[in-house]
VEXLUMBA-372018 format. One record per residue (C-alpha): residue in one letter; z, y, x. Coordinates in nm, 2 decimals. Example, Ala and Ser with C-alpha at 12.3 -4.5 7.8 and 13.67 -1.06 7.14 Angstrom:
VEXLUMBA-372018
+------+--------+--------+--------+
! code !      Z !      Y !      X !
+------+--------+--------+--------+
!    A !   0.78 !  -0.45 !   1.23 !
!    S !   0.71 !  -0.11 !   1.37 !
+------+--------+--------+--------+
***
This chain:
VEXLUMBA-372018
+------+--------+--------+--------+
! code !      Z !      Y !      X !
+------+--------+--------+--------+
!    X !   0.00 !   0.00 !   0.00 !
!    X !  -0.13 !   0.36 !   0.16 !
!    X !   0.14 !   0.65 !   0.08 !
!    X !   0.06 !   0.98 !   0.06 !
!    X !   0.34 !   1.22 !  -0.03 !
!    X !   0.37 !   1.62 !  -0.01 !
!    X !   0.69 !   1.85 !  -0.07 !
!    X !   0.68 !   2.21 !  -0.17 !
!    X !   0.93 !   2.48 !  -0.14 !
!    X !   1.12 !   2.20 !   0.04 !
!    X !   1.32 !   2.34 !   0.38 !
!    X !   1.28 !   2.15 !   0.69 !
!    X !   1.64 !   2.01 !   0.68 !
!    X !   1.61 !   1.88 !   0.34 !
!    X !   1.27 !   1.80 !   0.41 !
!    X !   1.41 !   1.53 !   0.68 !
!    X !   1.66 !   1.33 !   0.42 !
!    X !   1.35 !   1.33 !   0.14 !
!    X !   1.19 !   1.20 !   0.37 !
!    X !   1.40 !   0.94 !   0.42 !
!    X !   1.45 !   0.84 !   0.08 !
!    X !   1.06 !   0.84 !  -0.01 !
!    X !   1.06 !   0.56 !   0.23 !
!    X !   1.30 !   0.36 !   0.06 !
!    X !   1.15 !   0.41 !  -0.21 !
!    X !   0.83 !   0.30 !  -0.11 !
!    X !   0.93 !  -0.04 !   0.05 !
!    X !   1.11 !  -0.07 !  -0.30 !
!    X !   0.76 !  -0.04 !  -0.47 !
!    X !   0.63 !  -0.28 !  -0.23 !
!    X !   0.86 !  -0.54 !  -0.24 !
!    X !   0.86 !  -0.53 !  -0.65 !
!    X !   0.49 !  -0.50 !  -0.62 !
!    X !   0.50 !  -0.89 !  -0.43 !
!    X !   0.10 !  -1.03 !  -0.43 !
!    X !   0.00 !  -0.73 !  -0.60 !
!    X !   0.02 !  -0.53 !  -0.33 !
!    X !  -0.31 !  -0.47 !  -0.04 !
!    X !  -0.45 !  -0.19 !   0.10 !
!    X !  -0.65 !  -0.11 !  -0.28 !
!    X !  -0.33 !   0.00 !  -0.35 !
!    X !  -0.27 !   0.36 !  -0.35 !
!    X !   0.09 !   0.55 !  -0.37 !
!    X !   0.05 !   0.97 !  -0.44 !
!    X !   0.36 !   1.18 !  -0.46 !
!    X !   0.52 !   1.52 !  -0.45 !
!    X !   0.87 !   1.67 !  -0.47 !
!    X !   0.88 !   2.05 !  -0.53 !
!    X !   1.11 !   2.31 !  -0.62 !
!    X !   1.11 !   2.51 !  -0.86 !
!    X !   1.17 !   2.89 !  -0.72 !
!    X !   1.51 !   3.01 !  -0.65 !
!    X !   1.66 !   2.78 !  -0.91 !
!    X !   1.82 !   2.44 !  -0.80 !
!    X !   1.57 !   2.22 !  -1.03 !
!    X !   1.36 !   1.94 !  -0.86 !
!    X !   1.02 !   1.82 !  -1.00 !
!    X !   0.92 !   1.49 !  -0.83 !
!    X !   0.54 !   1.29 !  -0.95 !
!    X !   0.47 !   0.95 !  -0.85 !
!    X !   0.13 !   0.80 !  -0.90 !
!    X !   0.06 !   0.45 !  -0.80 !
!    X !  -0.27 !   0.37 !  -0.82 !
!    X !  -0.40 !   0.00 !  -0.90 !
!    X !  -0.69 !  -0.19 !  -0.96 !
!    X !  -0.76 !  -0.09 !  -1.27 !
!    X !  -0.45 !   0.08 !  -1.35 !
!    X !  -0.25 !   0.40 !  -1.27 !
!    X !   0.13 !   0.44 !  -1.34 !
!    X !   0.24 !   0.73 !  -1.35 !
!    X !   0.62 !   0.91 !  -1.35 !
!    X !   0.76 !   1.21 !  -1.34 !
!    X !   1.12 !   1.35 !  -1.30 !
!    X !   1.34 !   1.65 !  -1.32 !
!    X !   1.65 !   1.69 !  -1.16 !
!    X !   1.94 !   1.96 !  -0.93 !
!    X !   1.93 !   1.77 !  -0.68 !
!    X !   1.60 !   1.68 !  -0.47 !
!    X !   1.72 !   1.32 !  -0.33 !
!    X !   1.87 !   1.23 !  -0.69 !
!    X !   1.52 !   1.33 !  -0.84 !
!    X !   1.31 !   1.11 !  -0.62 !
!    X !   1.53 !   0.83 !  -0.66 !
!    X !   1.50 !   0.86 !  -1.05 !
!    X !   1.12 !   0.84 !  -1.03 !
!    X !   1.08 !   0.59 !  -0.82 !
!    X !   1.35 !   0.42 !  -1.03 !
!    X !   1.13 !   0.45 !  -1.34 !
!    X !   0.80 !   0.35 !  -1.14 !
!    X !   0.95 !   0.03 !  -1.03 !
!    X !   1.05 !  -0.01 !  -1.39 !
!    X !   0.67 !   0.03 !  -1.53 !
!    X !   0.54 !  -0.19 !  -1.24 !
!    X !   0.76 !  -0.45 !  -1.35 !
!    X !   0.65 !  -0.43 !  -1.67 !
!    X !   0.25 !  -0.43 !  -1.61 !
!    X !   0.31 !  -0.73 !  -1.39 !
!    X !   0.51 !  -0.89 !  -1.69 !
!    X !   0.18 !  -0.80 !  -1.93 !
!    X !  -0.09 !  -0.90 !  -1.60 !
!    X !   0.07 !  -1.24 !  -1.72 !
!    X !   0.03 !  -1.22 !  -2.08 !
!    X !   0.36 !  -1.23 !  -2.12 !
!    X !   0.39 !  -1.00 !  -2.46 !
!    X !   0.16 !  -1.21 !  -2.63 !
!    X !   0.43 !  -1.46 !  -2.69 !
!    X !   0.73 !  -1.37 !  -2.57 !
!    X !   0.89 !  -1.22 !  -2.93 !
!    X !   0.96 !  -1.63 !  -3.02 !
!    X !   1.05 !  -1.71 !  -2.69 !
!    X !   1.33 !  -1.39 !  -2.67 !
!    X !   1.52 !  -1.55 !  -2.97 !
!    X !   1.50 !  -1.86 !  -2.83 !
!    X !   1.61 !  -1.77 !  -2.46 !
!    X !   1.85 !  -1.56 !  -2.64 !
!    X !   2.06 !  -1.81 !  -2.89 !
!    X !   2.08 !  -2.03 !  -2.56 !
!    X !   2.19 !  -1.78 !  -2.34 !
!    X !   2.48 !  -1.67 !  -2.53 !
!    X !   2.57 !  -2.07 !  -2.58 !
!    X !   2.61 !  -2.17 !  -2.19 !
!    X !   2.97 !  -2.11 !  -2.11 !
!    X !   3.06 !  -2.06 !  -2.45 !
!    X !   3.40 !  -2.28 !  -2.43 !
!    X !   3.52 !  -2.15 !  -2.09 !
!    X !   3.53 !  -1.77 !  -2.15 !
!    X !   3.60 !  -1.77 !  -2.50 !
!    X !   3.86 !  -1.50 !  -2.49 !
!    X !   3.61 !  -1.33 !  -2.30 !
!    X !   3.37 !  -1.32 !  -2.60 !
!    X !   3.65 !  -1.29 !  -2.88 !
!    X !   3.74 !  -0.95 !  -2.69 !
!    X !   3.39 !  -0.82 !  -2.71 !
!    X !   3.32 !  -0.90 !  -3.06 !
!    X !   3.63 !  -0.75 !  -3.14 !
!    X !   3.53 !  -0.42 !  -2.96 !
!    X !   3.17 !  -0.45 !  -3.08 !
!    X !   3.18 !  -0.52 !  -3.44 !
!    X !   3.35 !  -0.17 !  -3.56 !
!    X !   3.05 !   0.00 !  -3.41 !
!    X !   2.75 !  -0.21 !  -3.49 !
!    X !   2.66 !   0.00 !  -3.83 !
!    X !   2.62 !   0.31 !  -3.62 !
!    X !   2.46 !   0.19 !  -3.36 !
!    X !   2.19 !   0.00 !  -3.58 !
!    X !   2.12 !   0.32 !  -3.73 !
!    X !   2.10 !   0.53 !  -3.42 !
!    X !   1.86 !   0.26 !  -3.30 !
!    X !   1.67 !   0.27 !  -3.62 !
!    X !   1.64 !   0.65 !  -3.57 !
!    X !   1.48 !   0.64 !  -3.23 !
!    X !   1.21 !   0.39 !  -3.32 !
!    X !   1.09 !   0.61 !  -3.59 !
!    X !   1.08 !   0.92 !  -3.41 !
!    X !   0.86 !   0.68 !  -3.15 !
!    X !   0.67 !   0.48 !  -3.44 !
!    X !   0.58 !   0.83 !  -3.57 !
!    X !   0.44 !   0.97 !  -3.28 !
!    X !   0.28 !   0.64 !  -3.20 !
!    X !   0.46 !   0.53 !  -2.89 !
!    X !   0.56 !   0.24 !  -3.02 !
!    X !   0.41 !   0.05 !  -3.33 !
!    X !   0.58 !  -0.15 !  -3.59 !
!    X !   0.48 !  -0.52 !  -3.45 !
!    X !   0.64 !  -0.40 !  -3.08 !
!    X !   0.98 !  -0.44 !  -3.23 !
!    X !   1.24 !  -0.42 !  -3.46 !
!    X !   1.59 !  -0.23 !  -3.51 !
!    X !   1.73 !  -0.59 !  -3.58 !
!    X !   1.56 !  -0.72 !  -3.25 !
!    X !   1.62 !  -0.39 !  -3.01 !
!    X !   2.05 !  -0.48 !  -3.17 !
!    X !   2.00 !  -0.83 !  -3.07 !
!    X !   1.94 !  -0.78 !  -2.75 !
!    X !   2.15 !  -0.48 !  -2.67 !
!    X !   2.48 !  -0.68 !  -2.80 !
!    X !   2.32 !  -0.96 !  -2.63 !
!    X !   2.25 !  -0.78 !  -2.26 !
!    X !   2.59 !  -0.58 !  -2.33 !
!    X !   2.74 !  -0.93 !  -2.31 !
!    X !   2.63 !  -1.06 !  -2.00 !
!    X !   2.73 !  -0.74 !  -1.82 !
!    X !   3.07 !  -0.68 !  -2.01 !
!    X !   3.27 !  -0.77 !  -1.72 !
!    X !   3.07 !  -0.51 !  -1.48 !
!    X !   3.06 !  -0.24 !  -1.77 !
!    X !   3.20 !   0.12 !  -1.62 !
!    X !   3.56 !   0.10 !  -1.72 !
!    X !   3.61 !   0.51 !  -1.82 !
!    X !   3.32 !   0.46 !  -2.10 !
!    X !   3.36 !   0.39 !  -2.46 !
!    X !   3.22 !   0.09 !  -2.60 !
!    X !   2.97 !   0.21 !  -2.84 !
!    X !   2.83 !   0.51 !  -2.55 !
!    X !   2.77 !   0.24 !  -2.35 !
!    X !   2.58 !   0.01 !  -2.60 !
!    X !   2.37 !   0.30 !  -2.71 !
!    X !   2.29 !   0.33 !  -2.32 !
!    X !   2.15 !  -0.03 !  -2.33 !
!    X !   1.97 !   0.01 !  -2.67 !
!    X !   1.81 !   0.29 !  -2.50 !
!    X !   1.67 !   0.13 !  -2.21 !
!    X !   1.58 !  -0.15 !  -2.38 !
!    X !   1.36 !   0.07 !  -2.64 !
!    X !   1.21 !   0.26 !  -2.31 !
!    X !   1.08 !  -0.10 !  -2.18 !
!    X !   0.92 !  -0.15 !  -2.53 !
!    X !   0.81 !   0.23 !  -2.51 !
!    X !   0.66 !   0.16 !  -2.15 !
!    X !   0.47 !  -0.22 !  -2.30 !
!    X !   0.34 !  -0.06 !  -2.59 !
!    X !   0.19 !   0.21 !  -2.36 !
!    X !   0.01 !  -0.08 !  -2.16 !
!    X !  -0.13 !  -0.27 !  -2.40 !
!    X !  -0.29 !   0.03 !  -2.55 !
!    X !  -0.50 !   0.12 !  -2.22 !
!    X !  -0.52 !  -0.21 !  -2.13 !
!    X !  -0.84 !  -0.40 !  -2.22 !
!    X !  -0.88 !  -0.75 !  -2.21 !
!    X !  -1.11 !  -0.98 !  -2.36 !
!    X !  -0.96 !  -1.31 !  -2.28 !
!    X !  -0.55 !  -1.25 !  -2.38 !
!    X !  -0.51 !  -1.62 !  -2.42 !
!    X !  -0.09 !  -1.72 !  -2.41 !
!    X !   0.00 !  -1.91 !  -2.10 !
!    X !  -0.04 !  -2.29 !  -2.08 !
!    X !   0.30 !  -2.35 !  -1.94 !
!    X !   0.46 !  -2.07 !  -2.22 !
!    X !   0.78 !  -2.21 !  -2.41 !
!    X !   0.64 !  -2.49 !  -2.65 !
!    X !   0.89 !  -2.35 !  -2.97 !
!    X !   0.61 !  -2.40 !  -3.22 !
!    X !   0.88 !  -2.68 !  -3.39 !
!    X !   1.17 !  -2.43 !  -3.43 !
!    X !   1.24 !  -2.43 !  -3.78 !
!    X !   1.45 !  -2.08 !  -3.74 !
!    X !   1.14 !  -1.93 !  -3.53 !
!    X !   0.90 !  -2.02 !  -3.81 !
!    X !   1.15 !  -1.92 !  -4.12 !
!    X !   1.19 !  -1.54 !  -3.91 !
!    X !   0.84 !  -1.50 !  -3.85 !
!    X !   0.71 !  -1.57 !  -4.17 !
!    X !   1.00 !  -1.36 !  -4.34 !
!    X !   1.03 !  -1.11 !  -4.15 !
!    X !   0.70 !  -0.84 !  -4.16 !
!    X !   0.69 !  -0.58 !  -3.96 !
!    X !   0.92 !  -0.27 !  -4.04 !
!    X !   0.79 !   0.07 !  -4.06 !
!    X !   1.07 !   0.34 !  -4.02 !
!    X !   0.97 !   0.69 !  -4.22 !
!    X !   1.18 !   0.99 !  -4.17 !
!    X !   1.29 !   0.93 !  -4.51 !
!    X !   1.46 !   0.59 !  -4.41 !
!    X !   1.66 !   0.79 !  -4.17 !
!    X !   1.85 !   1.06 !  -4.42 !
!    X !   2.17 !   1.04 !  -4.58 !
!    X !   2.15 !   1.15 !  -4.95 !
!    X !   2.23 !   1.51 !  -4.97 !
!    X !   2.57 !   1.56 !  -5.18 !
!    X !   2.48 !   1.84 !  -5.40 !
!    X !   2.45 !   1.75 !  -5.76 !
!    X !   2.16 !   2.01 !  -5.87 !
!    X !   1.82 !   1.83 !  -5.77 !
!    X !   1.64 !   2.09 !  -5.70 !
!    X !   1.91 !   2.22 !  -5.38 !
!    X !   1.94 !   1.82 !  -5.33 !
!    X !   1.53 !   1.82 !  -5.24 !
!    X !   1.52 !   2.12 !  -5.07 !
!    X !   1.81 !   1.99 !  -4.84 !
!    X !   1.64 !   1.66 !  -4.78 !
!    X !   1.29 !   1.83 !  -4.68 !
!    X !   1.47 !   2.05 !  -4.46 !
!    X !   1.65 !   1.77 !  -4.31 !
!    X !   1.25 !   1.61 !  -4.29 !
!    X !   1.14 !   1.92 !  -4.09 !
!    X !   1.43 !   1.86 !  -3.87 !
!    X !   1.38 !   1.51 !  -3.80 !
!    X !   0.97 !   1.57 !  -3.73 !
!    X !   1.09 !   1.87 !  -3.46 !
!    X !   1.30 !   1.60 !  -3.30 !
!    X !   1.03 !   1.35 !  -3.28 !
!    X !   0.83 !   1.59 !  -3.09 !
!    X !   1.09 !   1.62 !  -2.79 !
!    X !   1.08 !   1.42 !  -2.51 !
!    X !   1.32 !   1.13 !  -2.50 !
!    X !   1.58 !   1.29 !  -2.28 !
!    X !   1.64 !   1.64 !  -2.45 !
!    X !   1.61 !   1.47 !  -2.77 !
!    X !   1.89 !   1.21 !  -2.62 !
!    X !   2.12 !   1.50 !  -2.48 !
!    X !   2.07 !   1.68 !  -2.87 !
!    X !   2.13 !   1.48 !  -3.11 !
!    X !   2.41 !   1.23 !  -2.91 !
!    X !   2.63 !   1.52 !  -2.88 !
!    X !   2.58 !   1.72 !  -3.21 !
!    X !   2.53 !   1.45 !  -3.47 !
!    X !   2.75 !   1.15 !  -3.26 !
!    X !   3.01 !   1.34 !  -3.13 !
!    X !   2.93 !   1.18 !  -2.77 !
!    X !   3.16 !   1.37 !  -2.48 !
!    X !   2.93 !   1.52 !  -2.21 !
!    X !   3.09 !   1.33 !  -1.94 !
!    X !   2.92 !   1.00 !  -2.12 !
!    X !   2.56 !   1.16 !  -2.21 !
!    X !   2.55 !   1.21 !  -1.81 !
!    X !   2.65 !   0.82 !  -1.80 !
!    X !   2.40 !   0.74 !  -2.06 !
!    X !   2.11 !   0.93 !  -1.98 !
!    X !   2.20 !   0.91 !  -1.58 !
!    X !   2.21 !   1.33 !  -1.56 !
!    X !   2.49 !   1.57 !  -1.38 !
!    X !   2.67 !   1.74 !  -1.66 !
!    X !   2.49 !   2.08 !  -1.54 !
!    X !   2.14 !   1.97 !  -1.62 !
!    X !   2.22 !   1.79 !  -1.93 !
!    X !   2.34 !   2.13 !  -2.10 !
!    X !   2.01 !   2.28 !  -1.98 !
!    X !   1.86 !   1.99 !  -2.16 !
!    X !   2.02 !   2.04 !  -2.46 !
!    X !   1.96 !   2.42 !  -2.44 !
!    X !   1.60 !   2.33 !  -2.43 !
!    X !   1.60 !   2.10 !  -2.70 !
!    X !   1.77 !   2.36 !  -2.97 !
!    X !   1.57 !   2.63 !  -2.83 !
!    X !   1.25 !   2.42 !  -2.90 !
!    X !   1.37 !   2.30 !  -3.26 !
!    X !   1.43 !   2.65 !  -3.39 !
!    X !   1.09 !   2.76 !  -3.24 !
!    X !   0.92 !   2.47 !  -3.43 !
!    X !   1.11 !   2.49 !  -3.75 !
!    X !   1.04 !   2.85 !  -3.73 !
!    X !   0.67 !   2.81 !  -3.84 !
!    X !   0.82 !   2.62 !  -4.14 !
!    X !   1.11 !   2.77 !  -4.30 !
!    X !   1.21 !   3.11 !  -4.33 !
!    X !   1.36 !   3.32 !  -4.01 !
!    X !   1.68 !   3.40 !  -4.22 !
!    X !   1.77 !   3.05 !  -4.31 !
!    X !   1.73 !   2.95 !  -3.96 !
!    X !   1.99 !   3.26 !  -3.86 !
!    X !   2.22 !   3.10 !  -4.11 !
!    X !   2.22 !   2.77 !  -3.99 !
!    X !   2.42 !   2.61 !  -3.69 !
!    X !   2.26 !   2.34 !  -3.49 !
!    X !   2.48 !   2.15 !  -3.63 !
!    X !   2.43 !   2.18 !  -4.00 !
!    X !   2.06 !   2.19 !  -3.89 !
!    X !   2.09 !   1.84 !  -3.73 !
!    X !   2.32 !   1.72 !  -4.06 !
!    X !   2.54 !   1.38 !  -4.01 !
!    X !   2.41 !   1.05 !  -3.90 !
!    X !   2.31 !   0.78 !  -4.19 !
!    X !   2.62 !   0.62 !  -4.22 !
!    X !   2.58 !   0.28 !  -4.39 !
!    X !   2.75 !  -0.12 !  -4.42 !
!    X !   2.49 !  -0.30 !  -4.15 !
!    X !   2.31 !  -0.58 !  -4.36 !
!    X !   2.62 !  -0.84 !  -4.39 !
!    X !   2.32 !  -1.12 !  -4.27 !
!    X !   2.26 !  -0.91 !  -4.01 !
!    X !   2.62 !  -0.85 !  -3.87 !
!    X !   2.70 !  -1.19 !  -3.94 !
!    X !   2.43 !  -1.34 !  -3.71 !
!    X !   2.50 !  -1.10 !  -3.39 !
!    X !   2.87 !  -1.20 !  -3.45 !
!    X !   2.79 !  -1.56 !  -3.49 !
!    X !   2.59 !  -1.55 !  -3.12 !
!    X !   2.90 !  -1.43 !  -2.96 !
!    X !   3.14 !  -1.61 !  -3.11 !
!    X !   2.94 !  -1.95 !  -3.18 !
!    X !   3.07 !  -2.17 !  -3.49 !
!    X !   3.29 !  -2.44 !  -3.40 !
+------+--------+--------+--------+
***
């Protein structure tokens, strides 16, 4: 792999340790990279910064046959901002080599499979282990659900993710499910739930990344692998498949019902509250994230920097830029003096708050916690 990377506005003393970390980076890209690497393979970069302020602006480009990944990151700091991208572009190289394979095209069966007999190894010997997390997780499983539900149709409605890519009941799954394995390694000063909606999150930002893939990716021959897990007999694989369509998510599906009793204030509530939710699709992920996980969940700011891996400095400036852009937007749509009115909060209105479907609950539950 051929690297080419250029700084800007970077002084020779910092220039030295970028340096430094660009090349760890690198052999990080190439050793994640494995057969796919050779000299067609191109690496582009740049870190600059941006005037007088302490904000970073890294781009990585990795150029390969037939492909281009591309990520870009902001940060105060110029190490912690090349670390981040190269983070994430190890992250979407891992996932195109995953598709190269033809993974996707049948690895929604397989995941509930692998999963059901993940969570069963070991089951007996750390038992008190598991009750203890079911314990912690069950209180917070409705409001996580709906969070999660809330994210995919932001994505679904700005197509970066469609309905077949994955469900709120899968993306649950698998965040109780990954929360599990690493319970024991879990950062001891954050909350249950912040932490779960950190794993939810990444997990949706895989899909995110797949779904972005497959739709530049052309194939003509995306035939499952030969050797793929044979679970065409599963009974509970066939049953899920068949009654399970794909879920759309509308911005509707995401409101609580306004309390007023006059109908007509009830509807003009629940449009606003429409507006609202189609300004917050439009954000990126991570102002969107430091917004709405503060204001509508109450999440401390020492967790969103946890969560969404930012110093507590730049995740105000995030969520600055986030409100700044929502009024801006919902501007063009409502009138000037309602805006004025309005708080961000009573903009942004409370999260959906309802029972998680008892089937639902009782099958994450039961995976923990397997029936004697």
């Amino acid at each position: 792999m051929n690297i080419r990377f250029s700084y800007r506005r970077i002084n020779h003393d910092e220039k030295k340790l970028l340096r430094e970390t660009v090349r760890e980076g690198g052999n990080a890209i190439r050793e994640v990279l494995g057969s796919f690497d050779s000299d067609a393979v191109r690496l582009e970069g740049a870190v600059e910064r941006h005037g007088n302020k302490p904000l970073y602006r890294a781009r990585l480009k990795l150029h390969l046959p037939g492909k281009t990944l591309v990520a870009l990151e902001e940060a105060d700091n110029g190490n912690a901002v090349v670390r981040q991208a190269f983070a994430e572009l190890r992250r979407q190289v891992e996932r195109f080599k995953h598709l190269a394979r033809n993974d996707h095209l049948w690895k929604r069966p397989r995941r509930r499979a692998e999963l059901r007999s993940q969570l069963n190894k070991g089951a007996g010997s750390d038992r008190e282990q598991r009750k203890a997390y079911a314990d912690l997780v069950k209180p917070h499983l409705p409001e996580l659900y709906h969070f999660i539900r809330r994210e995919l149709a932001y994505r679904q409605a700005l197509g970066d993710l469609s309905p077949a890519d994955i469900r709120a009941d899968e993306v649950l799954d698998a965040a109780v499910a990954r929360g599990l394995e690493g319970f024991s390694d879990s950062p001891r000063h954050l909350e249950i739930l912040p932490w779960l909606t950190g794993v939810a999150l990444r997990l949706i930002q895989e899909e995110t990344d797949a779904h972005r893939i497959r739709e530049r990716r052309v194939s003509t021959e995306d035939l499952a692998p030969t050797d793929a897990m044979d679970i065409s007999d599963d009974e509970d694989t066939r049953m899920y498949e068949f009654y399970q369509p794909d879920e759309v998510i509308r911005m509707e599906d995401i409101i609580p019902d306004p309390e007023s009793n006059d109908p007509e204030q009830a509807e003009a509530v629940r449009e606003r509250a429409i507006l609202v939710h189609r300004a917050l699709a439009l954000l990126p992920p991570t102002w969107r994230h430091a917004l709405v996980l503060a204001d509508v969940h109450g999440m401390k700011e020492s967790e969103l920097a946890d969560i969404l891996d930012q110093t507590p400095g730049h995740l105000r400036q995030l969520r600055t830029c986030a409100e700044t852009f929502m009024r801006d937007w919902l501007g063009q749509h409502l009138a000037q003096e309602e805006l004025d009115q309005a708080s961000t909060g009573e903009l942004l209105g409370s999260p959906l708050r309802e029972p998680l479907p008892e089937e639902l609950q009782a099958e994450i539950l039961e995976k923990i916690m397997p029936l004697e």
